[in-house]
C-alpha positions in Angstrom: 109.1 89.6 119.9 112.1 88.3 118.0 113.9 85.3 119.7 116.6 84.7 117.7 120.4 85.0 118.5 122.1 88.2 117.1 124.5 87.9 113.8 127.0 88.6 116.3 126.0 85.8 118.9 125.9 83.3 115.9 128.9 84.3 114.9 130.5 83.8 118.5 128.8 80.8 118.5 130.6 79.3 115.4 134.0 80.3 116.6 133.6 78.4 120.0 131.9 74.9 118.0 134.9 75.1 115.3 137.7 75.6 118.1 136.6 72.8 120.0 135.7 70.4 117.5 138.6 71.1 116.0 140.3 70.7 119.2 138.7 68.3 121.7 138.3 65.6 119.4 137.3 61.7 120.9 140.9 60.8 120.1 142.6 63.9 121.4 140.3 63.1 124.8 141.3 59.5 124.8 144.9 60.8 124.6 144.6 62.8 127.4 142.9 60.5 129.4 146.0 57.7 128.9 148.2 60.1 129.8 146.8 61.0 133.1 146.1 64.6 131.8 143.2 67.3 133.4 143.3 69.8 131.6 143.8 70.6 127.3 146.9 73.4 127.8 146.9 74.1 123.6 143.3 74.2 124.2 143.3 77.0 126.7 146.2 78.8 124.4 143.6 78.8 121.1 140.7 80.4 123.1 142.9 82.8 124.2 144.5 83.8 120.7 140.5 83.6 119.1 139.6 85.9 121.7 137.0 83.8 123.5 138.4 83.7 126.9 138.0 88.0 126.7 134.3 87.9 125.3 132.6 89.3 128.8 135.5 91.5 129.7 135.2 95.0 129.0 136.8 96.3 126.2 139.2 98.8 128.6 141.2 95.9 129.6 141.8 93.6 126.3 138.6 91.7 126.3 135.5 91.9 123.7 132.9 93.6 126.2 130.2 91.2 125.7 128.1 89.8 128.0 126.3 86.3 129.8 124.7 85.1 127.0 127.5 85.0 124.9 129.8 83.2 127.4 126.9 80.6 128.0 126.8 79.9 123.9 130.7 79.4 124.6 129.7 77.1 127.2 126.9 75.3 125.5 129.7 74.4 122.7 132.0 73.2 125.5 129.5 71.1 126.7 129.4 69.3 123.3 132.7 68.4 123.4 133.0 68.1 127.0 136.4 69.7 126.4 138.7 69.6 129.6 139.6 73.4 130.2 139.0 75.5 132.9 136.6 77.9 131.3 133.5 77.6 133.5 135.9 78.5 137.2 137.9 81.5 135.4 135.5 83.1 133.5 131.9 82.8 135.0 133.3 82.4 138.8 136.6 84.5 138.7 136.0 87.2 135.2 132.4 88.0 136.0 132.3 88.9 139.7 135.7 91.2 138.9 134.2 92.3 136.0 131.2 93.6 137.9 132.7 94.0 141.8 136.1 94.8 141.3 138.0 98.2 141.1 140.0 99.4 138.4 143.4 98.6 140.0 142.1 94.7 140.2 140.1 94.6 136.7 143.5 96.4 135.4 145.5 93.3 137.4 143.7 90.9 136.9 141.1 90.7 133.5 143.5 91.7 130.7 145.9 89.0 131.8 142.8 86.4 131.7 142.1 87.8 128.1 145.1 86.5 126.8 145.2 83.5 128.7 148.0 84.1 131.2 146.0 83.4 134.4 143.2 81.4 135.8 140.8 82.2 138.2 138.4 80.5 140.7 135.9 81.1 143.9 136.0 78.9 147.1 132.1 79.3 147.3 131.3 75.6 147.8 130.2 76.1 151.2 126.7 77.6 149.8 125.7 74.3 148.9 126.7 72.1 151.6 125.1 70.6 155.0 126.3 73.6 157.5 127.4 71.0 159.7 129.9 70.3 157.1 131.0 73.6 155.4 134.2 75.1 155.9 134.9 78.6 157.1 137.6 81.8 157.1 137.9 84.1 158.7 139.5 87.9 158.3 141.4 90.0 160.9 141.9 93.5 160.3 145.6 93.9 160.6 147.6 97.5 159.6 146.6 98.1 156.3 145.4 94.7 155.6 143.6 91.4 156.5 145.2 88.2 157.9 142.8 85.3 157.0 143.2 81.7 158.0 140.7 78.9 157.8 139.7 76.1 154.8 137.8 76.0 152.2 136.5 72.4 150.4 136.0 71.0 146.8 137.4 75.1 145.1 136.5 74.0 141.3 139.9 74.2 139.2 141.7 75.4 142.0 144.8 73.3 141.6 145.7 75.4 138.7 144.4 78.8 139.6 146.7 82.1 139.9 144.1 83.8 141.9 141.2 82.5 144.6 138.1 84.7 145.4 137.4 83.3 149.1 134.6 84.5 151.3 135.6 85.1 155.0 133.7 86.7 158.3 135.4 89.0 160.4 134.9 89.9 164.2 131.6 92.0 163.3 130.3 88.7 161.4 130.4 90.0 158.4 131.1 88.6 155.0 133.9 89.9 152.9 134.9 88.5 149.4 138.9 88.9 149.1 141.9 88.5 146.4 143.8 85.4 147.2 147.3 84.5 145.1 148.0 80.6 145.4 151.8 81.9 145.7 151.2 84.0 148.7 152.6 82.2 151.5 150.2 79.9 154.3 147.8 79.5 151.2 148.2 75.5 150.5 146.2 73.8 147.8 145.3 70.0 147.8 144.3 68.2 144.6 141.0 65.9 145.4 139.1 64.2 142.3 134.8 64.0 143.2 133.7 62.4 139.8 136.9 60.4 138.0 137.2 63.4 136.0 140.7 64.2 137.4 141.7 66.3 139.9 139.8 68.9 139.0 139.1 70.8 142.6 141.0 71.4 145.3 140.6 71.9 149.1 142.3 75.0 149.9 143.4 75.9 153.4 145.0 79.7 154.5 147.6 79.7 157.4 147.2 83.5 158.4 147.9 84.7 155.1 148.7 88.5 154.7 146.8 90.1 152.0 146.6 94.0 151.3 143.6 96.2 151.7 143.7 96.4 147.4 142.5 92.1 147.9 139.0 93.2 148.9 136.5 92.8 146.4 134.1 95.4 146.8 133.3 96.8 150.0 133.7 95.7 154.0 130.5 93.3 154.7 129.8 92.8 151.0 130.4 89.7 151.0 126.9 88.0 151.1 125.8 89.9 148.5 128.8 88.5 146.0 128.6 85.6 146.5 124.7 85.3 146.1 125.2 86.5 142.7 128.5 84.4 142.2 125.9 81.8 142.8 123.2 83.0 140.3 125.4 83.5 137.5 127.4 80.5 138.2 124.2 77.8 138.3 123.2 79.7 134.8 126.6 78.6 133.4 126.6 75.0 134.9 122.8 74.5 133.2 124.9 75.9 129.9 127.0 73.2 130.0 125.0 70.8 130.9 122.5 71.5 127.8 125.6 71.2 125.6 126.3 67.6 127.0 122.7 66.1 126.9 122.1 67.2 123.3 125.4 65.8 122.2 125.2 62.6 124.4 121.5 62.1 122.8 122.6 62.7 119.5 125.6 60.1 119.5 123.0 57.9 120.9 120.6 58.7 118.1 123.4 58.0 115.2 124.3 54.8 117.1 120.9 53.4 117.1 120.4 54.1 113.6 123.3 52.5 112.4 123.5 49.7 114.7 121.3 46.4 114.0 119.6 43.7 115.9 118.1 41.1 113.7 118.6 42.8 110.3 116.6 45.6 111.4 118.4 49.1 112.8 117.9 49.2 116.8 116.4 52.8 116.6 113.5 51.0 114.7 112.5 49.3 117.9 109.3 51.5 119.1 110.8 51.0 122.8 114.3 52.5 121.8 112.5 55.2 119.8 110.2 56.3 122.7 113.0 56.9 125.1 114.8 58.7 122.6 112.1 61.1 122.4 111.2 61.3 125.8 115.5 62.5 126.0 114.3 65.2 123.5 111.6 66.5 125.7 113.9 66.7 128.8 117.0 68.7 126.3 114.3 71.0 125.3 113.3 71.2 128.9 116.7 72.0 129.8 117.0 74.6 127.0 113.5 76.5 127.6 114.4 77.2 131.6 117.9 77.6 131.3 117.3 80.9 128.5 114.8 82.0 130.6 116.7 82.1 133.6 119.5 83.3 131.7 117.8 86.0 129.6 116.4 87.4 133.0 119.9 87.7 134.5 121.4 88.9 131.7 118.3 92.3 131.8 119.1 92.4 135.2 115.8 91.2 136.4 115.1 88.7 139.4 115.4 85.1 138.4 115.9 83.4 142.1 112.6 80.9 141.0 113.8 80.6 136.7 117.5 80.0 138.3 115.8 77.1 140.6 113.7 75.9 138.0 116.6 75.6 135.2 118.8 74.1 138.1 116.0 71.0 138.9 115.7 70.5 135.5 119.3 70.4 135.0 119.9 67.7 137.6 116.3 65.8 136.8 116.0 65.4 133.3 119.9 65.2 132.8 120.2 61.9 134.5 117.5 60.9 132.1 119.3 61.6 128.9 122.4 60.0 129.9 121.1 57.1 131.5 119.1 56.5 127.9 122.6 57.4 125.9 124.3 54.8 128.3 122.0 51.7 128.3 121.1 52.2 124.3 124.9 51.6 123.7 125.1 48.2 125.7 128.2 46.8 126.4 130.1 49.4 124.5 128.7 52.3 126.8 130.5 50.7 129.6 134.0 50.7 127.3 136.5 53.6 128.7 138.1 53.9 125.1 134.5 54.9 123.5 133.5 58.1 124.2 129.5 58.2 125.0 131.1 57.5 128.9 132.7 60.9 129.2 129.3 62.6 128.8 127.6 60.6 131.6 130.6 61.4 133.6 130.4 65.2 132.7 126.3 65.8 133.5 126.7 63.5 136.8 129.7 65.9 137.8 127.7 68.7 136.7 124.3 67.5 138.7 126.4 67.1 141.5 127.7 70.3 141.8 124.3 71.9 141.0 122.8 69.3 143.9 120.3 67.2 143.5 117.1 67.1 141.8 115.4 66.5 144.8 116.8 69.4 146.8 116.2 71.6 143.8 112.7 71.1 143.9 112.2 71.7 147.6 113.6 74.7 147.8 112.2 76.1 144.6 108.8 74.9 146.2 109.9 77.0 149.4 110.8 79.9 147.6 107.5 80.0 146.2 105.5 79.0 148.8 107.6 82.2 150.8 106.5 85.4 148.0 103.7 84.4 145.6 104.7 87.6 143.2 108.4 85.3 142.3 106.3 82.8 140.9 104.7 84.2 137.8 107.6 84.5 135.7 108.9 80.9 136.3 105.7 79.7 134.8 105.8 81.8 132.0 106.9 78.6 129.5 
């Protein structure tokens, strides 16, 4: 079996570390940071000229017609750099789903224009991970030719600066429907909210019986369920991406730090103490790695990967916490400095973690999933 990337995945993969290393560099971040910024506009505008933003849209509508894995090596390098652009909401929650759901007359709307750059997309499927006695709802009435939905949504990741919304609603049959929303349609209102001092970047959203056309529905009447279940899939796989991308660059900066820096005469990465938490912070970024391309090579074959997508997820949340915790306390005082950069990655993998949920909750239900079928839990224990 040969496990190596292709020449055309490395190659991919090159692009994406040059353009943001060229890009979203610790002074550029700081810069951004004074200012207030969220998001890297120029940053956005060069993925879109190198093509990257296109690479898992189909070829018919301006994009490369690649696939997952190449999006997630994008990711990974975004991770590393813990650039600020909306690439994880338009691509893996808005691109993907339209890629693989949507007709021709919305892939023609809506996938060439993210290819070059000229929207952004999102999916208000936050509810999935919430207590029910705090998730949000819409609903859909059929009305003419068209729905009318009105309801709220919470925490829609990037949604302050998306063109276009994919939100879930139940109609009077109770059944789910995924539908087309334009933040300039009118009764759709969009409120900025900040969960992890990243910025503002979600948004609660909240529809005033808005009018959309029969040509919003994303796939078919009461396929809702089905959409957003592998919204979810797809999108964990991404998060676990970039969360990969973060813990091997925070450990690395932490690594360099500790070789350099001295305590007595003697570098602090001599101490065996420092040393066997760095390794241990190796283990867990391998960790990460092994279950994440696992559960993102079975996705990618179209396989089932409920139990590898669990299992990437708990790691994900577990050992991340580990690795930045380590990259934290091993730079002391300085960690704790907003102008040095080691704080943006602990920011990043906590965000991350906490959209994934916790480590905790990861485990329990993957421990209920394979309590539930005993035939899911072979391949997860392949490793």
């Amino acid at each position: 079996m040969n496990f190596d990337f292709s020449e055309d995945q490395l190659a991919i993969r090159e692009l994406a570390y040059q353009i943001f290393t060229d890009s979203a560099t610790d002074e550029s971040l700081l810069k951004l940071a004074r200012s207030g910024g969220t998001y890297d506009d120029s940053l956005w505008s060069t993925l879109a000229e190198q093509g990257l933003l296109g690479i898992a849209i189909p070829e018919a509508f301006g994009g490369s017609g690649l696939g997952f894995v190449e999006l997630c090596l994008i990711l990974e390098e975004q991770g590393r750099r813990v650039a600020p652009t909306p690439l994880f909401s338009s691509l893996v929650l808005g691109g993907l789903p339209l890629a693989n759901y949507g007709s021709d007359e919305q892939q023609q709307q809506w996938l060439g224009a993210l290819a070059t750059g000229s929207v952004k997309l999102t999916a208000a499927i936050a509810e999935v991970g919430m207590n029910p006695a705090l998730a949000t709802a819409v609903t859909a009435t059929a009305e003419g030719d068209g729905w009318v939905l009105s309801g709220k949504r919470a925490v829609v990741p990037d949604g302050s600066v998306a063109d276009c919304i994919l939100v879930p609603a139940v109609d009077a049959d109770g059944k789910t429907s995924v539908f087309l929303v334009e933040t300039a349609t009118a009764g759709v209102a969009l409120t900025g909210v900040n969960i992890s001092l990243l910025g503002e970047r979600a948004a609660h959203l909240e529809l005033n019986k808005v009018s959309v056309a029969a040509t919003a529905l994303l796939g078919s009447v009461g396929q809702g369920q089905e959409i957003v279940d592998w919204i979810e899939e797809h999108a964990n796989v991404a998060h676990c991406a970039l969360q990969v991308g973060v813990t091997e660059e925070a450990m690395k900066r932490t690594a360099a730090y500790l070789s350099e820096r001295e305590q007595f005469g003697v570098p602090l990465g001599s101490f065996q103490a420092l040393a066997m938490r760095m390794a241990d912070s190796y283990i867990d970024v391998e960790a990460m790695r092994s279950t994440y391309w696992l559960a993102l090579w079975r996705l990618s074959e179209g396989l089932p990967a409920s139990a590898e997508v669990r299992a990437a997820k708990w790691w994900a949340c577990d050992a991340a916490a580990r690795v930045v915790q380590t990259a934290q306390h091993h730079h002391g005082g300085i960690g704790a400095d907003l102008d040095y950069p080691i704080h943006r990655f602990f920011l990043n993998a906590k965000h991350i973690a906490y959209t994934l949920g916790n480590g905790s909750t990861q485990l329990d239900r993957l421990g209920e999933l394979l309590a539930s079928d005993d035939s899911i839990g072979f391949h997860a224990l392949e490793l």
